[in-house]
C-alpha positions in Angstrom: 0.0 0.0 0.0 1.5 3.5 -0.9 1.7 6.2 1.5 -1.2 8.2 -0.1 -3.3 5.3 0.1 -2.7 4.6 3.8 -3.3 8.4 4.4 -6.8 8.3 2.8 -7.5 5.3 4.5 -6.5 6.3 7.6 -9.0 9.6 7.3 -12.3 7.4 6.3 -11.6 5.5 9.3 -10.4 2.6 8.0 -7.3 0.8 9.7 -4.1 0.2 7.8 -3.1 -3.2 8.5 -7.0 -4.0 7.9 -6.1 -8.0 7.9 -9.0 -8.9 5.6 -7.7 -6.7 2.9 -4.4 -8.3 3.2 -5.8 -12.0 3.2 -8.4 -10.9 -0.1 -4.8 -10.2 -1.7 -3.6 -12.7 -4.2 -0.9 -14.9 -2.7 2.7 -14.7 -4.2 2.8 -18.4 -7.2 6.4 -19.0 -7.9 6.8 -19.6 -11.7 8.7 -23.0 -11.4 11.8 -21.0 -13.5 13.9 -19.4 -11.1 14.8 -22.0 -7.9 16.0 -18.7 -6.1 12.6 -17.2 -5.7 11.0 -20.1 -4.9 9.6 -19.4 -1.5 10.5 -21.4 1.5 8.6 -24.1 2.9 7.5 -23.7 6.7 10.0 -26.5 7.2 12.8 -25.0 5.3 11.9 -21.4 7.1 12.4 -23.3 10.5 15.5 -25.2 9.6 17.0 -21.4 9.1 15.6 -20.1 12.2 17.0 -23.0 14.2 20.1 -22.8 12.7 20.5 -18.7 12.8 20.0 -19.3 16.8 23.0 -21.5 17.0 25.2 -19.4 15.4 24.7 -17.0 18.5 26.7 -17.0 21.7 29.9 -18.5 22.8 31.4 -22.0 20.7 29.9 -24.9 21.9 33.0 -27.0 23.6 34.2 -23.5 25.1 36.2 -24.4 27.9 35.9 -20.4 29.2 33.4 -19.0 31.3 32.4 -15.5 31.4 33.0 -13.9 35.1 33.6 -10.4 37.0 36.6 -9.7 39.0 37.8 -6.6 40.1 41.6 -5.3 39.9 43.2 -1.9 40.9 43.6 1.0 38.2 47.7 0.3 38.3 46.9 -3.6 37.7 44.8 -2.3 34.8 46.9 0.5 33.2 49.9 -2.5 33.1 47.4 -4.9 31.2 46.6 -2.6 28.8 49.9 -1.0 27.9 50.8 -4.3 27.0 48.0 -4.0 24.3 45.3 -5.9 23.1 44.1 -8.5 23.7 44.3 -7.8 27.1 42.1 -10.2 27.9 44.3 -13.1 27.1 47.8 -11.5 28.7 45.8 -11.4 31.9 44.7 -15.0 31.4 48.1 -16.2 31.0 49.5 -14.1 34.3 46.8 -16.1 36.4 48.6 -19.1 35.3 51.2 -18.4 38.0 
C-alpha cells in the first residue's frame, strides 16, 4: 500500500493493516523458472531459524566462562599498555 493510500484510509476510518484486505490479496505463485525465488517451505523457514539461533553465543566445547573480577587501576593500566588483547595476557599471568 502506498503512502497516499494509507493516508486516505486512515482519514475514512479505515485501519491500515485491515487484515482482511491483506488475506483478499492474491498470494505470491512461484513460476517454477527461477529455484532462487522459490519461497520457502515452513520447514525449510524453520531449519533457518534453528540454525540462525545457533550461530549465536559462545562455541559450543568452550572451555571459558564468562565472570567479573575486580583489579586496581595500576593492575589495569599495566594490562593494557601491553595491548590488546588484554584479555588473554591477563589469562596467561593467572597461570602463575
Amino acid at each position: 500500500m502506498a503512502t497516499n493510500e494509507m493516508h486516505a484510509t486512515r482519514k475514512g476510518g479505515e485501519s491500515n493493516t485491515d487484515l482482511a484486505k491483506v488475506r483478499a490479496g492474491t498470494p505470491y505463485v512461484w513460476d517454477g523458472k527461477n529455484e532462487d525465488e522459490r519461497p520457502l517451505t515452513r520447514e525449510e523457514m524453520q531449519a533457518g531459524i534453528e540454525a540462525y539461533r545457533k550461530q549465536r553465543g559462545r562455541p559450543t566445547g568452550s572451555d571459558k566462562e564468562s565472570t567479573t573480577i575486580r583489579f586496581d587501576r595500576d593492575v589495569l593500566a599495566a594490562f593494557r599498555a601491553a595491548g590488546p588483547p588484554s584479555s588473554t595476557v591477563q589469562a596467561q599471568n593467572a597461570r602463575f
